[in-house]
C-alpha positions, -999 to +999 in steps of 0.1 A: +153-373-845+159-402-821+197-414-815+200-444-836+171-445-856+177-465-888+168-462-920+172-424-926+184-401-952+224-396-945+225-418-918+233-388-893+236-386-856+216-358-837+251-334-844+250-336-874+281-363-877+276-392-901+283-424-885+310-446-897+300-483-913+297-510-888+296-484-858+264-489-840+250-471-806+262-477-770+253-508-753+231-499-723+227-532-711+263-541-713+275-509-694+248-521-663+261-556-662+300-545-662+288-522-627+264-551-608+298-576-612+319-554-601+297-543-571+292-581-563+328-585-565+336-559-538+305-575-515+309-608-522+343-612-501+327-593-469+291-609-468+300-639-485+288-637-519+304-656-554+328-633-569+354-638-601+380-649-581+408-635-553+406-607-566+372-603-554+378-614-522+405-589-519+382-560-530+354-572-505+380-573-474+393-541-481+361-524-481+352-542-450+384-528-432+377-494-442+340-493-432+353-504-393+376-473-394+352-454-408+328-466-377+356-463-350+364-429-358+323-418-361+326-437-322+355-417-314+340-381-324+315-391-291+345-384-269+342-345-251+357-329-224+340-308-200+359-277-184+365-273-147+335-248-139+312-259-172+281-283-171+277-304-201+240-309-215+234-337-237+209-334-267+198-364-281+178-352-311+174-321-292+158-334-267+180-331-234+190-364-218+214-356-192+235-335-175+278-340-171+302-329-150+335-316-157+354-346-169+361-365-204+327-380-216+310-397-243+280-394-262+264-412-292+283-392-323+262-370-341+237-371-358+222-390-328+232-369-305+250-331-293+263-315-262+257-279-253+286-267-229+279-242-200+297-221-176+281-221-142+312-205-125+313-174-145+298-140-133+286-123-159+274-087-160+246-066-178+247-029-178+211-008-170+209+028-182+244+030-198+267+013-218+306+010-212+331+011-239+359-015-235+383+004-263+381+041-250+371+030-207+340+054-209+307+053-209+274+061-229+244+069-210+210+052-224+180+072-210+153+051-222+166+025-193+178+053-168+152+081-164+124+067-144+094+082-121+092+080-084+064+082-058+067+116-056+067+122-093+099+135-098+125+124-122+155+103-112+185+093-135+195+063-123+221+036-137+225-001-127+252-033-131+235-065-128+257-095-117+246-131-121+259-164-126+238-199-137+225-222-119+204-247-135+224-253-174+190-268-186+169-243-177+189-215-194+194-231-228+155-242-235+132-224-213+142-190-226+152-179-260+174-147-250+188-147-214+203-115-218+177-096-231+148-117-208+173-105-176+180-068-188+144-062-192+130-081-156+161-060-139+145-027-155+113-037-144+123-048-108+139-015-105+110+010-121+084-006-094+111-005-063+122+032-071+083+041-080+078+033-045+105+053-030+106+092-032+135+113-047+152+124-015+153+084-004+166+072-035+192+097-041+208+095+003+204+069+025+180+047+003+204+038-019+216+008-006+180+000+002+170+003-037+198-018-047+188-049-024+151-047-030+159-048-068+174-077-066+153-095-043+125-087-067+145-098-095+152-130-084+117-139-073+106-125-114+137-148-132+128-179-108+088-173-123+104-176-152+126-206-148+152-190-162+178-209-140+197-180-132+209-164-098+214-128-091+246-121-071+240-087-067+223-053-084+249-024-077+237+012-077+265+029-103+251+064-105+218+080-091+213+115-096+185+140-107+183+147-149+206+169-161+184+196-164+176+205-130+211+197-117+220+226-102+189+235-082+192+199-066+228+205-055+224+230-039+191+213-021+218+187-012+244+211+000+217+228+024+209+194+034+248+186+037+251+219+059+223+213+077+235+175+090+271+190+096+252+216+123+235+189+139+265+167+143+282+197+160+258+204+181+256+167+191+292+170+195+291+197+216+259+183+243+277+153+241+306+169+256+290+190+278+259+169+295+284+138+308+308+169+326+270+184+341+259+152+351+299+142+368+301+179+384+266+173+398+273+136+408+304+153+426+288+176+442+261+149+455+289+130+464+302+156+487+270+164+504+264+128+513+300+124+528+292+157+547+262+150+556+275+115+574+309+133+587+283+154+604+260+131+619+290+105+630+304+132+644+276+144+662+268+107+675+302+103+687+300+129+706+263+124+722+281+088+732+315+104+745+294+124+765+271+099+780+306+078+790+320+109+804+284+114+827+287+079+835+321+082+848+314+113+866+289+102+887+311+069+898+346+093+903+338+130+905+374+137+910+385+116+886+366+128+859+373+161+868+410+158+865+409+140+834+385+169+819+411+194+831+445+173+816+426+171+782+412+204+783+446+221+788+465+197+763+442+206+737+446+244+746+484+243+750+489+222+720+477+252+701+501+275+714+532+288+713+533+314+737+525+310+773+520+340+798+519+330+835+507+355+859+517+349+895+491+363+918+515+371+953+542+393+931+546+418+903+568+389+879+551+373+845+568+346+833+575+340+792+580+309+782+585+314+743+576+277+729+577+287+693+616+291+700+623+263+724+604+238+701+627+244+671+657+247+693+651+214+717+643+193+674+677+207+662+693+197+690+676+164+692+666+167+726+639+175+751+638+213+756+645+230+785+616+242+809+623+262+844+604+243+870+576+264+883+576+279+916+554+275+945+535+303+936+533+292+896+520+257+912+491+279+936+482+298+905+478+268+884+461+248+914+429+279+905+431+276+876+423+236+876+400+241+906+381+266+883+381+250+856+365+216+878+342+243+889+329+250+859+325+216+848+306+207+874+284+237+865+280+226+829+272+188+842+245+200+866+230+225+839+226+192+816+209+172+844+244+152+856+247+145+890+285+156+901 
C-alpha cells in the first residue's frame, strides 16, 4: 500500500498506525526549499548572491574565512625537510619531477604531488651464504647460497658480506622493484662464475683476496646493466672453507702444505744467510790477492829502478857507490843485531859488544850508550871487511853487465 494513498479502508499508514484527522504526509517540496535558501544564504555573502538579510552575510563570510584556512593549511602540508645525507624525490602523480637536496622544501600538497626520501650516505649490508642473528651475535649458515662448484669440480663452502651504498635515488626507487633481493641474487651470481673459474687450492690460500675483488668488479658492471643506481663498496670474503664433510682430509692437505712452506722459508733463511758470507769471504779473499799481487809487482819495479839508479851512479863514482853500498849494507845487517863479535886478525882477543844490554841500559838512562873506540887493528879488520864487501859488489855489477 502506498504512503498516503486516500480513500482506504481504516485510513492506515504502512505500520499499521491510523492517522490522526487533519494530519496529512510530509511536505517534500517544502523540506527542498527550506535547504536551497539556506545554502544561498551561506553563498550569497561570499560570491555575492541575495540572501535574507545580515545574517546571511554573516554565514557567507564565515564560510569564506574557513575555506582560506582550510587552503593555507592544505599549502602548508607541501613544506618537507630533507636529512643531511638523504635525497628527496618528488612524485607528481607518480611520475618523478625532481630531485632535492637536504634542506626544507616544498611541493604541491598531496594529492598532486609526494616525496620519496632516500639515504645516499648510508652503507648498507647484505649477507651471502649465512645469516647473522642480532639477538643471540651468531650466525646461521644458508647452503643453497654458500656451497658452490669450482673449475676443478670440487666443492667450496664459501660465505660473503656485500657492502653498498646509493648512488642515483631515482634509479633505485623505479627501475627495480626489490633492491635487496635484485643485489643478493647478481652478488651470488658474480661470485658462482668468479669462483667457477678459480680451483679449490686458489680460492681457499692466496686467492682469496683475488675472489673477493673480482666479485665485485663483476658485480658492479651486472647492477650498472641493470640501472640499479647502486655502488658496491666492497665484497668481503667472511668464511671459505671445504663442506663439512671432507673437513678433516683437507686440513691436513693444508697442514702439509703449511709444513711444507715453513721448510722452504728455512731453507731460504738459511742460503740467505749463508751465500752473502760465501760471496764476502770470496770477495775478501780477491781482495787480498789483488793487493798482493800489486805489493808484489810495485815492489819488484821499485827495485828494477833502484837498481838502474844505483848502475848509473856506479859508473859516474865507483867509489862512491861502493861506500854507500857498504854503509847501507852493514846498517841493515847491524840493525838486526844485538850481538856483535869482532875478530882481530894480529892477536888471540875477540871483542863482545853485548848491544841487547847497552841499548836498554843507554834508554833508561836517557843517554847515548857507551861504545870502546876500536883499535888500530879493529879499524884494519873492518877496512877488509869493507874492501871485500866493494869486492864483491863489483863482482855482482860486472856479472849483470855494469861497468864498475
Amino acid at each position: 500500500m502506498a504512503w498516503n494513498e486516500p480513500g482506504k479502508p481504516g485510513d492506515k499508514d504502512p505500520w499499521g498506525q491510523r492517522r490522526k484527522p487533519g494530519a496529512g504526509g510530509p511536505d517534500i517540496d517544502r523540506i527542498v526549499k527550506d535547504i536551497q535558501q539556506k545554502f544561498a544564504g551561506l553563498f550569497g555573502g561570499l560570491f555575492g548572491g541575495g540572501g535574507r538579510g545580515g545574517d546571511s552575510h554573516a554565514s557567507g563570510f564565515g564560510f569564506g574565512l574557513i575555506l582560506v584556512v582550510a587552503l593555507m593549511i592544505w599549502l602548508a602540508t607541501g613544506f618537507y625537510v630533507v636529512n643531511q645525507g638523504e635525497r628527496g624525490v618528488v612524485l607528481r602523480f607518480g611520475k618523478e619531477t625532481q630531485i632535492t637536496d637536504a634542506g626544507l622544501r616544498w611541493h604541491l600538497p598531496f594529492p598532486l604531488e609526494s616525496v620519496e626520501k632516500v639515504n645516499v650516505e648510508k652503507v648498507s649490508t647484505i649477507e651471502i651464504g649465512y645469516r647473522s642473528n642480532p639477538r643471540t651475535g651468531g650466525k646461521s649458515k644458508v647452503p643453497k647460497e654458500a656451497l658452490m662448484l669450482t673449475e676443478d669440480e670440487n666443492i667450496i663452502d664459501i660465505e660473503f658480506a656485500v657492502q653498498y651504498k646509493i648512488k642515483d635515488a631515482a634509479q633505485y626507487l623505479f627501475n627495480v622493484r626489490d633492491p635487496e633481493t635484485t643485489i643478493a641474487q647478481a652478488t651470488e651470481s658474480a661470485v658462482r662464475e668468479v669462483v667457477g673459474k678459480s680451483t679449490l687450492d686458489f680460492a681457499l690460500t692466496e686467492g682469496r683476496d683475488q675472489v673477493s675483488r673480482s666479485s665485485r668488479e663483476l658485480l658492479q658492471q651486472i647492477l650498472d646493466r641493470y640501472n640499479t643506481g647502486v655502488h658496491i663498496v666492497t665484497v668481503e670474503t667472511q668464511k671459505a672453507q671445504p663442506p663439512d664433510e671432507v673437513k678433516p682430509a683437507f686440513d691436513d692437505a693444508v697442514k702439509a702444505r703449511e709444513d711444507e712452506q715453513r721448510l722452504i722459508n728455512e731453507a731460504e733463511a738459511y742460503a740467505n744467510d749463508v751465500i752473502p758470507r760465501a760471496r764476502g769471504g770470496a770477495a775478501r779473499l780477491i781482495q787480498e790477492a789483488e793487493g798482493y799481487k800489486s805489493s808484489v809487482i810495485a815492489r819488484a819495479d821499485g827495485d828494477a829502478r833502484r837498481f838502474s839508479q844505483i848502475a848509473n851512479e856506479y859508473v859516474k863514482a865507483p867509489a862512491v857507490t861502493r861506500e854507500r853500498l857498504y854503509i847501507e849494507t852493514m846498517e841493515q845487517v847491524l840493525s838486526s843485531t844485538t850481538t856483535i863479535f869482532i875478530d882481530q886478525k894480529a892477536g888471540n882477543n875477540l871483542i863482545y859488544l853485548p848491544l841487547d844490554k847497552l841499548v836498554p841500559m843507554g834508554e833508561a838512562a836517557g843517554a847515548v850508550p857507551y861504545v870502546p873506540p876500536l883499535t888500530e887493528a879493529d879499524a884494519t879488520a873492518a877496512g877488509a871487511a869493507r874492501n871485500g864487501a866493494a869486492s864483491r859488489g863489483r863482482t855482482d855489477l860486472r856479472s849483470r853487465g855494469a861497468t864498475p
